[in-house]
N, C-alpha and C positions, 0 to 999 in steps of 0.2 A: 351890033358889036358887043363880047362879050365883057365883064368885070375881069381883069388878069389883077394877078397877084405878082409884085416883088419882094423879097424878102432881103432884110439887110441886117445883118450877123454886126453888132455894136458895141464897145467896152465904153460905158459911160466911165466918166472924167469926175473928179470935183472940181473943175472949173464951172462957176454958175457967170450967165449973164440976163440979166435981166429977169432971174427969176428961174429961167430955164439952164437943164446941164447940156453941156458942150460932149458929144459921142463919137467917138473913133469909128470910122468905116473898117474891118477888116474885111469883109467878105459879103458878096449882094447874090442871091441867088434868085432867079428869074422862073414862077412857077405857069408863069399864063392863066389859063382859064382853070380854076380850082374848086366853084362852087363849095364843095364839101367841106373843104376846109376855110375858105373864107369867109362862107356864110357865120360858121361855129366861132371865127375870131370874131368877127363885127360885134358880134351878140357877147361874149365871154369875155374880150378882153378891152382895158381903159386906154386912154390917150395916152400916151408916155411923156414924161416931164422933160425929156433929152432933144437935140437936135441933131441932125449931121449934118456936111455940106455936100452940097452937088452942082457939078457945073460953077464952083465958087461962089454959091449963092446957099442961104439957108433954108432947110428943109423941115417944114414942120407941117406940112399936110401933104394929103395925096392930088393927084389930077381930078379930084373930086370935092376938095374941100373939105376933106376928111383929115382928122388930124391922125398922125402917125399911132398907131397901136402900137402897145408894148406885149412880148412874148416871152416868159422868161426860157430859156434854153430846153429845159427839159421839158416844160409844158409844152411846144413845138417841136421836138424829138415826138414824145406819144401821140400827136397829132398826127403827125404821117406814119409813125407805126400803126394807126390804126385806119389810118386811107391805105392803106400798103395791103391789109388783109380783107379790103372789100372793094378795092376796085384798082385793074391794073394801071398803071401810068407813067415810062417810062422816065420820068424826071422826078421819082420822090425815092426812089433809091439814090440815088448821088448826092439827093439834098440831103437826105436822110442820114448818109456816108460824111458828107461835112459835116452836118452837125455832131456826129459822133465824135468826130475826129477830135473834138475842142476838149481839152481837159480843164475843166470850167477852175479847178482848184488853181493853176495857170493863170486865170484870167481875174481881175478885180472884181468884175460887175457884168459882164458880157450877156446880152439879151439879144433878141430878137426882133426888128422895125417893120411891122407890114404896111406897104404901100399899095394901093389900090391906083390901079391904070387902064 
């Protein structure tokens, strides 16, 4: 079975608890098996200090025990502009399309959650 990747589109809060910031889900985008770009996040990017909920429960690692990576918007926009020009895959235009779509000036703090599943 392979590593899949979720991605979840967040506007951290300043609400803190316990230390950790409380994050708005707006939008989760499901990329499956991504090697190229998962590998490059594991390695590139830190833990994020935020959480979100899911299933009413708190989220702060993956099905792996991996704690949530933080992505900030435009660094995960150039990451699949750049899978985009070296390998086809018909689910990083749409992701690609969301994330565009965000006018980050709109949003407070809005990043990016990879989830490893």
């Amino acid at each position: 079975m392979a590593y899949e990747s979720r991605f979840y589109i967040v506007e951290k809060s300043s609400v803190k608890i316990d230390g950790r910031t409380w994050a708005e889900k707006i939008a989760m985008f499901d990329l499956c098996c991504v090697p190229e770009i998962s590998d490059i996040i594991r390695k590139k990017y830190q833990p994020t200090d935020c959480y979100i909920y899911e299933d009413n429960e708190q989220l702060l690692e993956d099905c792996y025990g991996t704690p949530l990576l933080e992505i900030p918007v435009t660094d995960m926009i150039e990451l699949i502009e750049d899978a985009v020009h070296t390998k086809y895959y018909r689910r990083y235009i749409p992701f690609l399309q969301m994330l565009k779509g965000f006018n980050l000036k709109d949003w407070g703090n809005l990043v990016v959650l990879h989830f490893g599943h």
